[in-house]
VEXNULUM-212408 format. One record per residue: residue number from 1; residue in one letter; x, y, z of N, C-alpha, C, O in turn. Coordinates in steps of 0.1 Angstrom, whole numbers, always signed. Layout:
N
- NUM  A  X  Y  Z  X  Y  Z  X  Y  Z  X  Y  Z
...
END
This chain:
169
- 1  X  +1324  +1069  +910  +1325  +1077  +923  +1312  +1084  +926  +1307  +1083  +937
- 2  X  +1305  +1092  +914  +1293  +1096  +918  +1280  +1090  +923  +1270  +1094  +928
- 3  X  +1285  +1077  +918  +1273  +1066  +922  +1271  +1063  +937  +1261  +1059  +944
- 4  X  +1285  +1065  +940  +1290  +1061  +953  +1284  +1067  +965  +1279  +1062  +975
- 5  X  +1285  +1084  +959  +1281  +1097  +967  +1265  +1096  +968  +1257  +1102  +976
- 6  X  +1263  +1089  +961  +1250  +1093  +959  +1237  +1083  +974  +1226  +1086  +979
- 7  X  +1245  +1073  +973  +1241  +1063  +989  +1245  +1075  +996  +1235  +1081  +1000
- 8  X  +1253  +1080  +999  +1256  +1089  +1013  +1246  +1098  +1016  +1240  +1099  +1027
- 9  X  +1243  +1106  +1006  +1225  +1119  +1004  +1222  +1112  +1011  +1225  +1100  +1014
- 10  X  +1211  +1124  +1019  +1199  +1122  +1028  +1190  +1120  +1013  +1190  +1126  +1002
- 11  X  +1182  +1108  +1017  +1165  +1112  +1010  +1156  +1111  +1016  +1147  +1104  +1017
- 12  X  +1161  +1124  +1026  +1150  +1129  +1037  +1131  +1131  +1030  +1121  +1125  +1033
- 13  X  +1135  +1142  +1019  +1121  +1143  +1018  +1109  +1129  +1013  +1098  +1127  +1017
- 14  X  +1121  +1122  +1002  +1111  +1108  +1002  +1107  +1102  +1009  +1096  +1097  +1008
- 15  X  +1117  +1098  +1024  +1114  +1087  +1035  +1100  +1092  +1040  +1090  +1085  +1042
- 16  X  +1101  +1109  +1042  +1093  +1118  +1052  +1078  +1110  +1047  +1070  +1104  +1053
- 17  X  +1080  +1114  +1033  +1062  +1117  +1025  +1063  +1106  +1025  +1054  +1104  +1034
- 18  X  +1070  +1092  +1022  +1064  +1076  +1025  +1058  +1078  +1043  +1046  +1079  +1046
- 19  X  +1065  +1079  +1048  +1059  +1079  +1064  +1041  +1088  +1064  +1030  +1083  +1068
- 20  X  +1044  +1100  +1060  +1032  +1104  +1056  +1021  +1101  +1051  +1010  +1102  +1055
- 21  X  +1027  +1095  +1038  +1014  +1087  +1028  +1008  +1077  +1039  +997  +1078  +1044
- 22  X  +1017  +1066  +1043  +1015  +1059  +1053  +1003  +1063  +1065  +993  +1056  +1065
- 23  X  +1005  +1073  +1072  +998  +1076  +1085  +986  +1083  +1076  +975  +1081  +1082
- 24  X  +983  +1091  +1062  +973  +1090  +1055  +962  +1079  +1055  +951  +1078  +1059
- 25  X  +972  +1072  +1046  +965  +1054  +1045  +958  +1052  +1059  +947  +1048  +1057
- 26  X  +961  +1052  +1070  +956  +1049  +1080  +948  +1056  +1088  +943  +1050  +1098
- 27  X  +945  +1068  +1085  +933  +1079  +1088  +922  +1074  +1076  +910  +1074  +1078
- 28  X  +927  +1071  +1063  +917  +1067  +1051  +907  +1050  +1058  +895  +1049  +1059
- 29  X  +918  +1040  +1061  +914  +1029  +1064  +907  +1029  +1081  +903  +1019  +1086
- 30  X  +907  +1040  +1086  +904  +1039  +1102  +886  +1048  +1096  +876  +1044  +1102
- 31  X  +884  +1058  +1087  +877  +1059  +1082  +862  +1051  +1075  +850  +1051  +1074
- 32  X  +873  +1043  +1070  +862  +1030  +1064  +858  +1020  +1072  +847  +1015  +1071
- 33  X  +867  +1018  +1081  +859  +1012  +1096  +846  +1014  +1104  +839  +1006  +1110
- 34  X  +844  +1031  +1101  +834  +1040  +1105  +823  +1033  +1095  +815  +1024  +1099
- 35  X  +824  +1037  +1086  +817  +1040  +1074  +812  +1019  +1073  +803  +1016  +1067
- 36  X  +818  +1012  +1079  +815  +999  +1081  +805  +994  +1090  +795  +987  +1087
- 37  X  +811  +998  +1106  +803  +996  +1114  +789  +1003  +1113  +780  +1000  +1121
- 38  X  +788  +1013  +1103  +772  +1021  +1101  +765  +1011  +1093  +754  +1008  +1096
- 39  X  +771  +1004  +1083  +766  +992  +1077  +773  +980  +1073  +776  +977  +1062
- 40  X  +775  +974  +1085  +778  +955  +1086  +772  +947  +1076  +768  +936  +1079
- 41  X  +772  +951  +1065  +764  +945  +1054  +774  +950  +1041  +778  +943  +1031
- 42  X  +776  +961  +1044  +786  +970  +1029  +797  +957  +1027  +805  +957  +1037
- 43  X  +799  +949  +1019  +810  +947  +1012  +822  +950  +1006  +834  +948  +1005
- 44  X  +813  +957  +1001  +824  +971  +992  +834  +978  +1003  +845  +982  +1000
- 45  X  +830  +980  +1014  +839  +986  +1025  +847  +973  +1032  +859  +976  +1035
- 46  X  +844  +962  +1034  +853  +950  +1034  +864  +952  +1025  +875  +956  +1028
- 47  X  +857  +949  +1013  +872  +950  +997  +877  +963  +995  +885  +965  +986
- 48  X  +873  +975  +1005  +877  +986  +1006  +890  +987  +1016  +901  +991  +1012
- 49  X  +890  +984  +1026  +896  +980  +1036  +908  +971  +1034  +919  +976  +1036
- 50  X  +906  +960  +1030  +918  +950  +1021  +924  +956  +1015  +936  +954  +1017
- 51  X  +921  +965  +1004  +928  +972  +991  +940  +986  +999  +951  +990  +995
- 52  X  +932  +990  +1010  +942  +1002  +1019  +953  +994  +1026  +965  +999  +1026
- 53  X  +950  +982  +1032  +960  +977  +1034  +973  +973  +1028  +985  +976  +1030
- 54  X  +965  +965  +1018  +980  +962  +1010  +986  +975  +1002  +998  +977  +1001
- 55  X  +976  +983  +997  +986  +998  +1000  +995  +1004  +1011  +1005  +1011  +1011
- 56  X  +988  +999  +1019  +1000  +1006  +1032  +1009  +993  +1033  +1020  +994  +1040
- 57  X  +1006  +984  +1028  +1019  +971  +1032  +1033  +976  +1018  +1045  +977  +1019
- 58  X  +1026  +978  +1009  +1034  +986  +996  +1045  +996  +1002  +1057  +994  +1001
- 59  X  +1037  +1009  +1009  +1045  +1018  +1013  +1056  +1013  +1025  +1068  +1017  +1024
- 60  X  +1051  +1005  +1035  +1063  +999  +1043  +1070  +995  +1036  +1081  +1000  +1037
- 61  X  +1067  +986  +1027  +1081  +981  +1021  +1089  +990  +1016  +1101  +989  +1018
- 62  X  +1085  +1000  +1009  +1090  +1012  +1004  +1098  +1020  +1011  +1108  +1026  +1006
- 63  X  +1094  +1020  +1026  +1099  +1031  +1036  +1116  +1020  +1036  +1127  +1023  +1033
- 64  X  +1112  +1008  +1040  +1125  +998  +1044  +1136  +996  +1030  +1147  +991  +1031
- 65  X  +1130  +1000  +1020  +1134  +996  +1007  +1142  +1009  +1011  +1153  +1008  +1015
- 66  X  +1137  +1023  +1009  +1149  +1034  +1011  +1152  +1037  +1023  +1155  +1049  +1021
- 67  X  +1153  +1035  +1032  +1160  +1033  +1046  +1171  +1025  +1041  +1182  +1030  +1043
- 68  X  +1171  +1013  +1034  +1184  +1006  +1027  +1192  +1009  +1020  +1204  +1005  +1020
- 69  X  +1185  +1021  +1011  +1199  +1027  +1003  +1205  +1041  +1008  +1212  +1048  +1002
- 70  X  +1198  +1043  +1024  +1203  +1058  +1023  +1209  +1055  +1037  +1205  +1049  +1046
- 71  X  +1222  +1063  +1034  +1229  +1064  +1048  +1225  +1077  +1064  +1224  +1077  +1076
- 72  X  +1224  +1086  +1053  +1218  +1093  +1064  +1202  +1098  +1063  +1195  +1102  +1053
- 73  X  +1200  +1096  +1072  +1184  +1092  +1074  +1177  +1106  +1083  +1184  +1114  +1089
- 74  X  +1165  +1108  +1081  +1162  +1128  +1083  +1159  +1121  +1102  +1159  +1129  +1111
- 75  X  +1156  +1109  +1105  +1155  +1105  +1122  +1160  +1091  +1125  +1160  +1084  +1115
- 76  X  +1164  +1085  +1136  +1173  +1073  +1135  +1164  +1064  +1129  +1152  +1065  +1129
- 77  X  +1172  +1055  +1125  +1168  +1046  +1114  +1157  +1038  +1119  +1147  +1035  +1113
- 78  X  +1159  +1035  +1130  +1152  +1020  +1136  +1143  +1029  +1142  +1133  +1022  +1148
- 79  X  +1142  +1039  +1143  +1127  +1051  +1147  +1122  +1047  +1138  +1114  +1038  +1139
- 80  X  +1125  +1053  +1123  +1117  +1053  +1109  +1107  +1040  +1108  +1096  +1037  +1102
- 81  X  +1116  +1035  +1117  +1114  +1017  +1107  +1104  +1008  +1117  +1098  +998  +1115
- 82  X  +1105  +1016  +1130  +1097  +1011  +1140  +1083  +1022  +1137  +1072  +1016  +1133
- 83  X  +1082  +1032  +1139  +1072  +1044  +1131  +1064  +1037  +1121  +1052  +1036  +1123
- 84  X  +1070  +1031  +1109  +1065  +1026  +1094  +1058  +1016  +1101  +1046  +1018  +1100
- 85  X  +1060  +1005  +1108  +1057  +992  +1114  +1047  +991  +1124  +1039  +981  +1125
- 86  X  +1047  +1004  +1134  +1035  +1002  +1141  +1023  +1013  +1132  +1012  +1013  +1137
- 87  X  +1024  +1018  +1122  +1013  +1024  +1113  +1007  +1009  +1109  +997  +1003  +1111
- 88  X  +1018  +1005  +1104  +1010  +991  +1092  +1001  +986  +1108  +989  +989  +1109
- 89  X  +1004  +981  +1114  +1002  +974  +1123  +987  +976  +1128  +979  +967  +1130
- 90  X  +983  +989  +1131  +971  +994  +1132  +963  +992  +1118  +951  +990  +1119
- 91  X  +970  +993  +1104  +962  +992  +1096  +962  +976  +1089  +959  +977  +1077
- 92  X  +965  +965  +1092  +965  +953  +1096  +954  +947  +1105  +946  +938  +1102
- 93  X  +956  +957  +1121  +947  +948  +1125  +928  +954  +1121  +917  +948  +1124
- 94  X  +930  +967  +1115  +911  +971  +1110  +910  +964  +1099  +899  +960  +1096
- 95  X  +920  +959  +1090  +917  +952  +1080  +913  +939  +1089  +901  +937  +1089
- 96  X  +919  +931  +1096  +913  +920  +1106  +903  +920  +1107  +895  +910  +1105
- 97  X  +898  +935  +1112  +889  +935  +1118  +872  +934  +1110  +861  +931  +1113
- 98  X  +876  +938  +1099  +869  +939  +1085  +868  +927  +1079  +859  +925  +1071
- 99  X  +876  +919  +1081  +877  +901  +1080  +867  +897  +1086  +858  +891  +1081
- 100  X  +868  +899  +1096  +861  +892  +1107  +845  +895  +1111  +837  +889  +1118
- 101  X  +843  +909  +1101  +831  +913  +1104  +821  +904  +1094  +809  +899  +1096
- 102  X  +834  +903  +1079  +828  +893  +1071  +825  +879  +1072  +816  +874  +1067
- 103  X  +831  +876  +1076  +834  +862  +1077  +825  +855  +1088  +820  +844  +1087
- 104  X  +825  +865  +1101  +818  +856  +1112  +797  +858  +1107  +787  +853  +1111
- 105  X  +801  +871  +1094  +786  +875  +1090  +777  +880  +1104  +767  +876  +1110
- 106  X  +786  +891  +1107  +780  +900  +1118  +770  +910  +1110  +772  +916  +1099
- 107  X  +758  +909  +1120  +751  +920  +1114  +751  +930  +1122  +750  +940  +1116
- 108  X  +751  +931  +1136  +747  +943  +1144  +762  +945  +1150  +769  +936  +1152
- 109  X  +766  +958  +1153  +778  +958  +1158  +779  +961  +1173  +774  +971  +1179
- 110  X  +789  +950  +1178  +787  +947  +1191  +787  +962  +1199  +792  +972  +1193
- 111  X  +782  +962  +1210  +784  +976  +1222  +798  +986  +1222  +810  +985  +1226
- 112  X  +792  +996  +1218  +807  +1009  +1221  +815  +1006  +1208  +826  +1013  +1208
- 113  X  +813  +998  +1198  +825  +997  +1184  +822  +1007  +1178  +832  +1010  +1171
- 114  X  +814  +1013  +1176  +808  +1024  +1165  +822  +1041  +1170  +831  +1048  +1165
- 115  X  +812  +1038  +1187  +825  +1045  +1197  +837  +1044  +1195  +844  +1054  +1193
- 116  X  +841  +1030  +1196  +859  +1029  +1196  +863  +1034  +1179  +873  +1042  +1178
- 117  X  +856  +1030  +1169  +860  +1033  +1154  +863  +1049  +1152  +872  +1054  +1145
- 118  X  +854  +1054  +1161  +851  +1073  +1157  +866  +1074  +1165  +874  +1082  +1162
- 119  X  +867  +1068  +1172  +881  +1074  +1186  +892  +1071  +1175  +899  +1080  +1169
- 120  X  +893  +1059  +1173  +902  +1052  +1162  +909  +1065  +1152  +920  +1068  +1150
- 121  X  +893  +1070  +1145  +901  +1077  +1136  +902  +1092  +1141  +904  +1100  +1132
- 122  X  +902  +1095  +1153  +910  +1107  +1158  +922  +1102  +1160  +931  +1107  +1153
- 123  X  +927  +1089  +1169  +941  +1090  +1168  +953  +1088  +1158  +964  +1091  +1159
- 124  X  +944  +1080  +1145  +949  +1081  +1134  +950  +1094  +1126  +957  +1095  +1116
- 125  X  +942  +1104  +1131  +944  +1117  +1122  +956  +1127  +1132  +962  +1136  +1126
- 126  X  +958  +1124  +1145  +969  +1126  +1150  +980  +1121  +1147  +989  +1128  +1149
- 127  X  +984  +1107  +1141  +995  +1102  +1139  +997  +1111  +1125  +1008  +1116  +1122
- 128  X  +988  +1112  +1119  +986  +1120  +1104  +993  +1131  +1106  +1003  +1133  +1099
- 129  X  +989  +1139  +1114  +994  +1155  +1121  +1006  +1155  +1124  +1012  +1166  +1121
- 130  X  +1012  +1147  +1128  +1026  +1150  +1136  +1035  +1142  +1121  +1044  +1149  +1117
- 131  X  +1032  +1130  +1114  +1039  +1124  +1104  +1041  +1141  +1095  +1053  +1144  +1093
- 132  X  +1034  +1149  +1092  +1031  +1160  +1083  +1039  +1171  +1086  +1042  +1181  +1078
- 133  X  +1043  +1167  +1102  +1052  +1180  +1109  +1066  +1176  +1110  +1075  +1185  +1111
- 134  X  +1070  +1162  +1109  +1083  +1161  +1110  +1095  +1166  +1104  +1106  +1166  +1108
- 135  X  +1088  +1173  +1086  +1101  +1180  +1083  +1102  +1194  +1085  +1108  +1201  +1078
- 136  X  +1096  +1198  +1093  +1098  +1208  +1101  +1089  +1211  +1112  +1078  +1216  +1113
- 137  X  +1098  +1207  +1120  +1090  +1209  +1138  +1096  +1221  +1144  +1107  +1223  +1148
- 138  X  +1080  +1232  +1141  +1086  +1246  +1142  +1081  +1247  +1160  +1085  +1256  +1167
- 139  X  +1075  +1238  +1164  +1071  +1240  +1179  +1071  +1225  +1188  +1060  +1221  +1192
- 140  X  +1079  +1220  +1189  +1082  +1210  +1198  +1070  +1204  +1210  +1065  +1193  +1213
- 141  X  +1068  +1217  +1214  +1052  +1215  +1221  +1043  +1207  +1216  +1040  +1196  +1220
- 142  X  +1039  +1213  +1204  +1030  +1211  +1196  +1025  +1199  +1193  +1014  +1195  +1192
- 143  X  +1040  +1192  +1191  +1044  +1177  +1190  +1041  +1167  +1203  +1037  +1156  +1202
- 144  X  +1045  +1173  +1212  +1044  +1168  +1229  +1025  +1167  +1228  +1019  +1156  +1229
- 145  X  +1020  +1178  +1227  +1006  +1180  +1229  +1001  +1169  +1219  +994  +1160  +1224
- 146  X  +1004  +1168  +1206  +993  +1155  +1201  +1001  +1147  +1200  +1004  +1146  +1188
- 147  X  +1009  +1137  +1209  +1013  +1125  +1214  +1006  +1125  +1228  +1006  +1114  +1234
- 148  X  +998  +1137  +1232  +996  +1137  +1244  +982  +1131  +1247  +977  +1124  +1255
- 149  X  +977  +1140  +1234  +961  +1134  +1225  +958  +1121  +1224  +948  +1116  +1229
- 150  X  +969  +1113  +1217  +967  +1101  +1211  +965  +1089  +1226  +959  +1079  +1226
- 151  X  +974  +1097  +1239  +971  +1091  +1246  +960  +1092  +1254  +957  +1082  +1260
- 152  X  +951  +1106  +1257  +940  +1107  +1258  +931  +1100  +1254  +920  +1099  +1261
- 153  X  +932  +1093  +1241  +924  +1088  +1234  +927  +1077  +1235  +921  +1072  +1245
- 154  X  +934  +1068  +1230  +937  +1055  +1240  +931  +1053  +1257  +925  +1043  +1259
- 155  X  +934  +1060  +1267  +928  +1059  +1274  +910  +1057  +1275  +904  +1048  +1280
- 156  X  +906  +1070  +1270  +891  +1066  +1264  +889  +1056  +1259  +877  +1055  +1261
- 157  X  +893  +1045  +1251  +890  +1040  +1239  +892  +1024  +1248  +885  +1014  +1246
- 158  X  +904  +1023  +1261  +908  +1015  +1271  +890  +1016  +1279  +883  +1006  +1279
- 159  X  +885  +1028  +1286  +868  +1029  +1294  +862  +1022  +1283  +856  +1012  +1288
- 160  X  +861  +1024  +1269  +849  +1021  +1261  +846  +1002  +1262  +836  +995  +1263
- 161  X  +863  +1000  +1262  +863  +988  +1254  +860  +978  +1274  +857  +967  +1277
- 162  X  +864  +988  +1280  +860  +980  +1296  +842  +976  +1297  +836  +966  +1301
- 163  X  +837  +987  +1293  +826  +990  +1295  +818  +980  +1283  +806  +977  +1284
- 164  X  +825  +975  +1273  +815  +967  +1268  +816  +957  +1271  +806  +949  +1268
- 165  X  +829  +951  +1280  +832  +941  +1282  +822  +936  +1296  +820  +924  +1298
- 166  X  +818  +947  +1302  +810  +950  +1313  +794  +946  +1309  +787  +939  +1316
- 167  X  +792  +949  +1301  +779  +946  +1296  +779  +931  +1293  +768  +924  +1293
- 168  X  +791  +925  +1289  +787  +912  +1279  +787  +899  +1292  +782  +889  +1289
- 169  X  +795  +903  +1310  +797  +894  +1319  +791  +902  +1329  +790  +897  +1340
END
């Protein structure tokens, strides 16, 4: 019977800090992007980049792994699980992008990327901010305001990527 009880518990705080570690991982890996595009030559930030990945692929599975054994969940499930999935997903496609920097043997980094990388990891250190706030959201605002950021910056990051596109036709 206690085994039983024990699926029913919230494991609010574990899901929380996997979500966290997560949106970490991806302020860490939006970071090395930076630290890439200063030198298109670093390797080491290639295999740096790869290795954050499949760490944050680790923790998704993790988040889905206890989302499965727990019935009540600290926000709806398919939030958690959609939350966990668009993190990896940004930190998927910088790993791509770190593929590609290798592989096509780029040396100079194309117009405004240096730009888009620095924006990158402001919005990843806002997903960071609010992942950090969710087990206790003492101001609701607060929360509204850097979702409000993230789209600030998307927007900017939407001008950058117009404008290089402007230069290249």
């Amino acid at each position: 019977m206690g085994q039983w009880l024990s699926w029913i518990k919230s494991n609010e705080k574990e899901l929380l800090l996997i979500l966290d570690n997560l949106a970490k991982k991806a302020v860490e890996t939006s970071e090395a992007v930076v630290v890439l595009f200063s030198d298109l030559s670093n390797e080491e930030q290639v295999q740096k980049i790869h290795r954050l990945e499949t760490e944050a692929d680790v923790l998704t599975r993790d988040i889905f792994s206890e989302l499965n054994r727990t019935f009540i969940t600290p926000l709806d499930r398919e939030d958690m699980q959609r939350i966990a999935s668009k993190i990896d997903d940004v930190i998927d496609f910088m790993d791509g992008i770190a593929a590609r920097v290798y592989s096509y043997k780029i040396t100079t980094p194309p117009p405004y990327c240096e730009q888009i990388a620095g924006e990158l990891v402001k919005a990843t250190k806002e997903v960071e901010y609010m992942m950090s706030k969710l087990q206790k959201i003492k101001n609701p605002k607060d929360m509204i305001q850097h979702c409000r950021n993230t789209g600030d910056i998307e927007h900017t990051v939407d001008d950058l990527y117009r404008e290089a596109i402007k230069r290249y036709l």
